[in-house]
C-alpha positions as CSV (number, residue, x, y, z in Angstrom):
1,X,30.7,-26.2,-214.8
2,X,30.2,-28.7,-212.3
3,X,32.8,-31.0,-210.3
4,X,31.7,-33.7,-212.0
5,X,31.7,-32.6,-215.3
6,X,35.8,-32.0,-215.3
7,X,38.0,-35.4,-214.4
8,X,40.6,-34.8,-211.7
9,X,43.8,-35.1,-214.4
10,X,42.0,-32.7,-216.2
11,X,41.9,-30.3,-213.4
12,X,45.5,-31.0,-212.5
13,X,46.8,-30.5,-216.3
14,X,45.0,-27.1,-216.3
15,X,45.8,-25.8,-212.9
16,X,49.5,-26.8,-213.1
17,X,49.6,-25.5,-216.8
18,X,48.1,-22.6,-215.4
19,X,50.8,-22.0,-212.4
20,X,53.6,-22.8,-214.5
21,X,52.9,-19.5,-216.6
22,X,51.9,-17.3,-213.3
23,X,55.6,-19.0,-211.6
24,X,57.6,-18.3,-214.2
25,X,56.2,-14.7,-215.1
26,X,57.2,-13.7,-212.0
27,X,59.2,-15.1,-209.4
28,X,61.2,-16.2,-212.2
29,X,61.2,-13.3,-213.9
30,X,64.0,-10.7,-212.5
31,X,67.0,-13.5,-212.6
32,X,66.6,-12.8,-216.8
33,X,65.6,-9.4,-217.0
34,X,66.8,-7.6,-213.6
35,X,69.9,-6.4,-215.2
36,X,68.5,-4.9,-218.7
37,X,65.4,-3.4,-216.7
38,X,67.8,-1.5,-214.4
39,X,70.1,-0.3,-217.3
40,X,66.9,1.3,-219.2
41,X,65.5,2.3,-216.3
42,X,68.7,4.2,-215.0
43,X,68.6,2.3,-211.6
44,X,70.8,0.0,-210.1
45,X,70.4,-3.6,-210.4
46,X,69.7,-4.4,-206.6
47,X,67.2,-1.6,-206.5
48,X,65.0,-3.9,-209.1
49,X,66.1,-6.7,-206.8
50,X,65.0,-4.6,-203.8
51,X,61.6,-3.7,-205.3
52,X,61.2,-7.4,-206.2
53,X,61.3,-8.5,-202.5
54,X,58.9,-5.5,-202.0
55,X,56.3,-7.8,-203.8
56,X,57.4,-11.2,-202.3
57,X,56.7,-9.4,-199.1
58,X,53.6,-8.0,-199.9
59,X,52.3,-10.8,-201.4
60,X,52.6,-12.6,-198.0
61,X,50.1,-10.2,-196.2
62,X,48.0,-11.0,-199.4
63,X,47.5,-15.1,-198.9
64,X,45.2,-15.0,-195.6
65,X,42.6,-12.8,-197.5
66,X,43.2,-14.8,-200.6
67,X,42.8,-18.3,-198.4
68,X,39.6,-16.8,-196.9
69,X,38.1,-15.7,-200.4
70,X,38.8,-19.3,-201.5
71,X,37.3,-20.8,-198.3
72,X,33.8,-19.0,-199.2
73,X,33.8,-19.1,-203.2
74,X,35.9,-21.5,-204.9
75,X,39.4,-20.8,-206.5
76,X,38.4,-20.4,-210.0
77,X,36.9,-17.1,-209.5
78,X,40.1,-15.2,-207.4
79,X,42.6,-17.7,-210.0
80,X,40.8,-15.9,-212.8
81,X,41.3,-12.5,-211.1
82,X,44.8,-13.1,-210.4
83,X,45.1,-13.5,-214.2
84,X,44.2,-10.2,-215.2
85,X,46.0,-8.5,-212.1
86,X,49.4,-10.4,-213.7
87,X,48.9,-9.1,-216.9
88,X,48.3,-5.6,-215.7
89,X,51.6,-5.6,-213.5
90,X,53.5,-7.1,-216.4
91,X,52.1,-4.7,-218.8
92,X,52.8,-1.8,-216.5
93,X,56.3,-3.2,-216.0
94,X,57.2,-3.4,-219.8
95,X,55.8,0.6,-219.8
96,X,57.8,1.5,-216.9
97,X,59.7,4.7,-217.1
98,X,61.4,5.0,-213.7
99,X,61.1,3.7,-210.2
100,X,58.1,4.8,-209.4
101,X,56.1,2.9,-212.2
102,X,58.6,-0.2,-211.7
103,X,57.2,0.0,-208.0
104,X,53.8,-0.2,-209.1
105,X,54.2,-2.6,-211.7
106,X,55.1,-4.7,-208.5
107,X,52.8,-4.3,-206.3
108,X,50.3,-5.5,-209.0
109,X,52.6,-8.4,-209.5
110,X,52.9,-8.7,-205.4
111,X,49.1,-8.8,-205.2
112,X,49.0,-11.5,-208.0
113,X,51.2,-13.6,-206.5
114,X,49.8,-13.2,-202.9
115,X,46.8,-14.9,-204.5
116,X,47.7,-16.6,-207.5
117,X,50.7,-19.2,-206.6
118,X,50.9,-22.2,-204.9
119,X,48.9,-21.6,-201.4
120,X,46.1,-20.2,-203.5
121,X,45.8,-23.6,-206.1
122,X,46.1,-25.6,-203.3
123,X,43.4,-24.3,-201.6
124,X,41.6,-24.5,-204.7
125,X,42.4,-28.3,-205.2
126,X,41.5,-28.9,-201.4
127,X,38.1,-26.5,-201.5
128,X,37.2,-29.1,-204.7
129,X,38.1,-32.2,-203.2
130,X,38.7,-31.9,-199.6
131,X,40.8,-35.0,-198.1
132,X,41.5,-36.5,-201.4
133,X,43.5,-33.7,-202.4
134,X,47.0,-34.9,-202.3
135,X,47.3,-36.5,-205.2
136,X,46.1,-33.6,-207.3
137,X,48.6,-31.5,-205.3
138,X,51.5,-33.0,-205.9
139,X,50.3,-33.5,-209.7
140,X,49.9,-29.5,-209.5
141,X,53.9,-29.5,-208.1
142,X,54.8,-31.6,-211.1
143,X,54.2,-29.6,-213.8
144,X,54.7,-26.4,-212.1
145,X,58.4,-27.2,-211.2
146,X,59.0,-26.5,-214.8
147,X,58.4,-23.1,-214.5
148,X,61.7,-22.0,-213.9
149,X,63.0,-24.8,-217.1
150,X,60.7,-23.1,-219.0
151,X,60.3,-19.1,-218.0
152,X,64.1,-18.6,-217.7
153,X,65.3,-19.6,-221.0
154,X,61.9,-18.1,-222.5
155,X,62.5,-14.9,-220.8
156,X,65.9,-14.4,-221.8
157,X,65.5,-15.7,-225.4
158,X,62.5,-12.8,-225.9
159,X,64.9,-10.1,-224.1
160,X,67.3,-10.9,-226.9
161,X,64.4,-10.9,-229.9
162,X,62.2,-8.2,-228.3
163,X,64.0,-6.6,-225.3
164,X,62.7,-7.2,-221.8
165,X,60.2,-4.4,-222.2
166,X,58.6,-7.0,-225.4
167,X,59.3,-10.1,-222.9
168,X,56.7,-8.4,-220.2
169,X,54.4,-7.6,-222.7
170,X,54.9,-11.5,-223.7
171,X,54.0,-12.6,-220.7
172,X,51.5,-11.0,-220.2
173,X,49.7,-11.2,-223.2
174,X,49.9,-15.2,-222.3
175,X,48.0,-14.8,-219.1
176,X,45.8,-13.0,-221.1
177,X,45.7,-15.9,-224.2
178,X,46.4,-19.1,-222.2
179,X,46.3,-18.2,-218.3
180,X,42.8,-17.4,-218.3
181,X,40.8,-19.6,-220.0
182,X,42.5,-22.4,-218.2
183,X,41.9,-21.3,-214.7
184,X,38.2,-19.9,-216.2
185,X,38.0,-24.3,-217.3
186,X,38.2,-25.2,-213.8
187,X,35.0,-26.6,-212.2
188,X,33.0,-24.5,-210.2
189,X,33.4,-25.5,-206.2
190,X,29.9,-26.2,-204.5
191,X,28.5,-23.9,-202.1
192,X,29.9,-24.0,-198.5
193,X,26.7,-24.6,-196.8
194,X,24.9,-28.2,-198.2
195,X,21.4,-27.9,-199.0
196,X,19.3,-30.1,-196.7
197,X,17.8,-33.4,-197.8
198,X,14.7,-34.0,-198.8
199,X,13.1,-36.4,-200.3
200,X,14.4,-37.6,-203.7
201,X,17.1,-34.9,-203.2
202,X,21.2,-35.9,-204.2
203,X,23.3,-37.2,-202.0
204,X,26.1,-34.4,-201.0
205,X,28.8,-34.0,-203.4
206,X,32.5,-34.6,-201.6
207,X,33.4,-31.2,-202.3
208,X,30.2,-30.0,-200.2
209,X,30.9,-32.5,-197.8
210,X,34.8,-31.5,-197.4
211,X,33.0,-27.6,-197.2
212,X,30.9,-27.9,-194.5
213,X,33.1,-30.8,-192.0
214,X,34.0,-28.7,-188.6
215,X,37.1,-27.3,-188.4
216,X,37.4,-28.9,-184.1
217,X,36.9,-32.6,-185.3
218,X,39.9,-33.4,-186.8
219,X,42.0,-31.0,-184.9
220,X,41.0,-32.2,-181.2
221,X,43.5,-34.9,-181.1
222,X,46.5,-32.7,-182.2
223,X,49.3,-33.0,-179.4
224,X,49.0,-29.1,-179.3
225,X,46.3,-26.7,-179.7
226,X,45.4,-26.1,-183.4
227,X,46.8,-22.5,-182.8
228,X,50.0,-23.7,-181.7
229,X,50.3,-26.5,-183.9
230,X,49.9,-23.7,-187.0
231,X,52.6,-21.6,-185.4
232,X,54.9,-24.1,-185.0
233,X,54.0,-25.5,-188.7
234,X,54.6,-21.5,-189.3
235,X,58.0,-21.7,-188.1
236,X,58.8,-24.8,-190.2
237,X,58.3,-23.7,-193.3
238,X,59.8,-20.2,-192.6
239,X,63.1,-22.2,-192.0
240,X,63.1,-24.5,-195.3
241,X,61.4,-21.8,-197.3
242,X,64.7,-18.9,-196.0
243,X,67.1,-21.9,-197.4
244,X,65.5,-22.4,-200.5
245,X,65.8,-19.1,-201.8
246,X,69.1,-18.3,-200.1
247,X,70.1,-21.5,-202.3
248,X,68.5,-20.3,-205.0
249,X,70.1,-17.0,-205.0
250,X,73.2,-17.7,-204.0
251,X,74.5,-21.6,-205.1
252,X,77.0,-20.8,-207.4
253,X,78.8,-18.2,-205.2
254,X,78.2,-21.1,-202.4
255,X,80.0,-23.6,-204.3
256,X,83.3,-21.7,-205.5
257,X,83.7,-20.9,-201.8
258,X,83.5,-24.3,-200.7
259,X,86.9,-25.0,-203.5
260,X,84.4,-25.8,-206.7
261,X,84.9,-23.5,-210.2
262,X,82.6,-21.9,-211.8
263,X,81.9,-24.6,-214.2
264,X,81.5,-27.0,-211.3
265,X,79.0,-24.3,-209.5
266,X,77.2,-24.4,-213.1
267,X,77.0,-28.3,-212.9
268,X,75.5,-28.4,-209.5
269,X,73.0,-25.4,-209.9
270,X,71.5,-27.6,-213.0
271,X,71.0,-30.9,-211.2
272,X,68.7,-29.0,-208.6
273,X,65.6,-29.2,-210.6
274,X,65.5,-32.6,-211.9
275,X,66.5,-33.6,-208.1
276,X,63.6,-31.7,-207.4
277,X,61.2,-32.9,-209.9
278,X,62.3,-36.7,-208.9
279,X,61.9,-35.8,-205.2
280,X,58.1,-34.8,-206.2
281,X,57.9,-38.3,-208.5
282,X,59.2,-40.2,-205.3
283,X,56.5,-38.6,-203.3
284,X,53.9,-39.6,-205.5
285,X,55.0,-43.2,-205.5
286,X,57.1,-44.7,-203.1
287,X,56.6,-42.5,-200.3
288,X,52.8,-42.1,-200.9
289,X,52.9,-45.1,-198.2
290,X,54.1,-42.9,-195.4
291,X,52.3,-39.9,-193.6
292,X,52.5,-36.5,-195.1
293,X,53.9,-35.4,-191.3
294,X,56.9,-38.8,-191.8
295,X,57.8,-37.5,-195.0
296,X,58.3,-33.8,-194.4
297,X,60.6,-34.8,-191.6
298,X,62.9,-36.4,-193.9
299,X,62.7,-33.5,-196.3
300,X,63.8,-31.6,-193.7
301,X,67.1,-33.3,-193.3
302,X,68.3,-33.8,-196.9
303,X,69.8,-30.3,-196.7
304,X,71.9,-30.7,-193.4
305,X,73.0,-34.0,-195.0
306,X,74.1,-32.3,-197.8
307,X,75.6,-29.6,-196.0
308,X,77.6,-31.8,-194.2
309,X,79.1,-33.6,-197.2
310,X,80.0,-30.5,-198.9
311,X,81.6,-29.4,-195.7
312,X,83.7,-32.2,-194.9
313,X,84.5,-33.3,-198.0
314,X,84.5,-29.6,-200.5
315,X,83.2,-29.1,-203.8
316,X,85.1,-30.7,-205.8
317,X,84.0,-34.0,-204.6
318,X,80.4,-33.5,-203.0
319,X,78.7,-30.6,-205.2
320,X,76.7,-33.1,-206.9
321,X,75.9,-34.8,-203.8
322,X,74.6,-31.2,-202.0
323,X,73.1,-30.7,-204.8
324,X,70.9,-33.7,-205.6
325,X,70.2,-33.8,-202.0
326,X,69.4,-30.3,-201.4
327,X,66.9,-30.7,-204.6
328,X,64.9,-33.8,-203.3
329,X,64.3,-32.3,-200.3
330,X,63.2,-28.9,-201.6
331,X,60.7,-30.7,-204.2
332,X,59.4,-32.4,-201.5
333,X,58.8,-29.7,-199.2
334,X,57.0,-28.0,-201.9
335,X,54.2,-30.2,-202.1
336,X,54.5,-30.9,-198.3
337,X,53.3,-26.8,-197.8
338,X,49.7,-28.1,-199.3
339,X,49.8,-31.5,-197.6
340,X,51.0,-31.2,-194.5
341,X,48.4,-28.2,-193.1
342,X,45.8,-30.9,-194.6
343,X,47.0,-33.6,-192.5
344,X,47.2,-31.8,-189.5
345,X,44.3,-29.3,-189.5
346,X,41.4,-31.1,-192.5
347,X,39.7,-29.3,-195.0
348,X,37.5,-26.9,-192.9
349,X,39.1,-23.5,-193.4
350,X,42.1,-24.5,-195.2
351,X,42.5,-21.5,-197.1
352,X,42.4,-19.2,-194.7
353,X,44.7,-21.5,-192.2
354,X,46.7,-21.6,-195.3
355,X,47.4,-18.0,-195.8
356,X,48.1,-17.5,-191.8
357,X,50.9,-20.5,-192.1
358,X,52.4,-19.1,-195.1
359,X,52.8,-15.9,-194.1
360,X,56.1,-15.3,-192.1
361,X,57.5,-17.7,-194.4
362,X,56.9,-16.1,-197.3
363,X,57.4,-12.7,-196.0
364,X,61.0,-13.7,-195.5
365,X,61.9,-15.1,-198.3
366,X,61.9,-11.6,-199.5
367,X,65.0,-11.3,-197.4
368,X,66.5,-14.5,-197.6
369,X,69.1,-13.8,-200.4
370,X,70.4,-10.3,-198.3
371,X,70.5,-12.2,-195.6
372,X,72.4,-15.2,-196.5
373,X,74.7,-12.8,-198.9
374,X,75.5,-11.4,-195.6
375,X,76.6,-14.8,-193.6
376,X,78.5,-15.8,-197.3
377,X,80.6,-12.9,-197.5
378,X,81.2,-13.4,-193.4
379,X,81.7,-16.7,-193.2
380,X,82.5,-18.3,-197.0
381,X,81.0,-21.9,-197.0
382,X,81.1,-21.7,-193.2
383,X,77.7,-19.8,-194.6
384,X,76.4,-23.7,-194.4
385,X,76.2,-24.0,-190.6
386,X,72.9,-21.4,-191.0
387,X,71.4,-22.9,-193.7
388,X,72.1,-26.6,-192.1
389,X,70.9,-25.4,-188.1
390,X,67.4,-24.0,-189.9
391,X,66.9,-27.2,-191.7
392,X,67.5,-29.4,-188.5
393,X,65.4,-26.6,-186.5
394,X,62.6,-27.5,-188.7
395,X,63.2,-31.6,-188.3
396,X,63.1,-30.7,-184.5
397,X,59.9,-28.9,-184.5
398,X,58.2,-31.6,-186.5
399,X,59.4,-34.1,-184.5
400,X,57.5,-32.5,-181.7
401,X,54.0,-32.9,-183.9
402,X,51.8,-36.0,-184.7
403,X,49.2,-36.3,-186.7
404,X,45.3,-36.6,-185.0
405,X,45.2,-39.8,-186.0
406,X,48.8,-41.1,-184.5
């Protein structure tokens, strides 16, 4: 199916359908079942958590093959792929018998993700519409920022009805049922290389056009060379991407150190998603009137700001603040990963460039909640101060950056 015969919402709707299932069937999947897979199992529940940062790690190495796949063919083809590697790791999974079968059962799952989450579908989006693609990017962050409103309740209402073993086969029968035939409905992406004209011949679609623009144009007026501009993105998004999962991991604990109960850290850990689903809507609206490079910087500072509240002030009276702050921030970082490279670099090899920025990011997210478990048990909420300094690292960094057209 052509580009034009599937409207850009529909694309959006599908894809983002699409990555809410792959999101939530796997990062999301070991806060619900971690515990009753390591009891069956006869292994200890960091061991499953251990394994589980195996596969965010691996699927780091994954994304600049994946990118580069996506460069030369489209997304649909490697989305569809990524399908039936997820429903074979989850399958595996709800089979497993020890730890050497739960370790496979990741590394499927690693590869899957390494190609099937958000760097991929945003490659795919970009590959299809080339500088017009922020819209549909952000659309794609949207609906995918349910996943973890809809997979962690899911998960842990089929553990109870099923067991977790039932809940894997679940999921992946839905990959199987759903996942598929909407990344198989995605439009086909033209060829890299545009025909030449003839006479009576079609003008060149925008996704051929977006295919086959040089990757040197737009990045000659960088303040930096291309390859230091990426390692410098690189660094960025290692920084908010460590604090993200350390928050993610580790909020409640955070919050009872900082004077808040239980209850309080229960509050605060709720309000994260809507803050980050509204930071997303803002970014859509009111901020579509700024630069994707203006509005990552001050994504990058909602967290120290928050930090610092919480700090000065303690749980009890800035929780919801940190909370709603950190949230914003991290929704709009997300969508800020497929913009910003955009911005900065074009369409010409996005993928790959993609995969190469990702990378150390991702890799380290894998040991983000050790590592911050670490400073937390150290430091108590003092554990703030790293999580803040990374965030205003980042800020710095981009500060140093323009855009090529600034």
């Amino acid at each position: 199916m052509s580009l034009a015969g599937r409207s850009p919402t529909g694309v959006v709707l599908a894809l983002g359908t699409a990555q809410t299932l792959a999101w939530a069937s796997s990062y999301y999947l070991p806060a619900m079942l971690a515990a009753p897979m390591a009891r069956d199992l006869g292994v200890r529940t960091p061991t499953v958590f251990a394994v589980f940062s195996m596969a965010l790690i691996l699927s780091a190495l994954v994304g600049p093959a994946a990118g580069r796949l996506i460069d030369r063919h489209g997304g649909r083809p490697l989305l569809i792929a990524t399908n039936l590697l997820f429903a074979a790791g989850l399958a595996l999974l709800g089979s497993a018998q020890g730890l050497a079968t739960l370790i496979a059962a990741w590394v499927l799952l690693g590869l899957a993700m390494g190609a099937g989450l958000y760097e991929a579908a945003f490659a795919a989006l970009v590959r299809l519409y080339g500088h017009q693609s922020r819209n549909a990017i952000t659309g794609i962050t949207l609906l995918a920022g349910f996943a973890s409103t809809v997979g962690w309740p899911l998960s842990a209402w089929l553990e109870t009805q099923v067991g977790w073993r039932g809940a894997c086969y679940t999921w992946a029968a839905l990959h199987l049922l759903l996942g598929l035939p909407l990344n198989a409905w995605l439009p086909r992406a033209a060829a890299p290389q545009a025909p030449e004209a003839d006479d009576g011949a079609a003008p060149p679609t925008p996704t051929a056009a977006a295919a086959t623009m040089p990757a040197a144009e737009p990045v000659q007026r960088l303040r930096f060379s291309p390859d230091v501009t990426a390692a410098l993105l690189s660094v960025v998004f290692m920084c908010t991407w460590f604090v993200s999962t350390a928050m993610a991991a580790h909020l409640p604990t955070l919050m009872q150190a900082a004077g808040g109960t239980l209850a309080l850290a229960v509050l605060a850990g709720a309000l994260i998603g809507p803050a980050q689903v509204a930071g997303r809507l803002a970014e859509f609206g009111v901020l579509r009137r700024y630069s994707p490079l203006a509005v990552t910087r001050g994504a990058t500072l909602t967290h120290p700001l928050g930090a610092l509240a919480l700090w000065a002030l303690g749980a009890p009276t800035a929780a919801v603040a940190f909370a709603i702050l950190h949230g914003l921030g991290n929704g709009i970082m997300t969508i800020a990963k497929g913009t910003l490279p955009l911005a900065l670099f074009g369409p010409a090899g996005y993928g790959a460039r993609q995969g190469w920025i990702a990378l150390p990011g991702r890799a380290l997210q894998g040991l983000a909640p050790w590592l911050f478990g670490l400073a937390l048990e150290r430091w108590g909420a003092g554990a703030l101060g790293l999580s803040a300094a990374l965030g205003l690292a980042a800020f710095a960094i981009l500060m140093l950056l323009r855009l090529p057209r600034d």
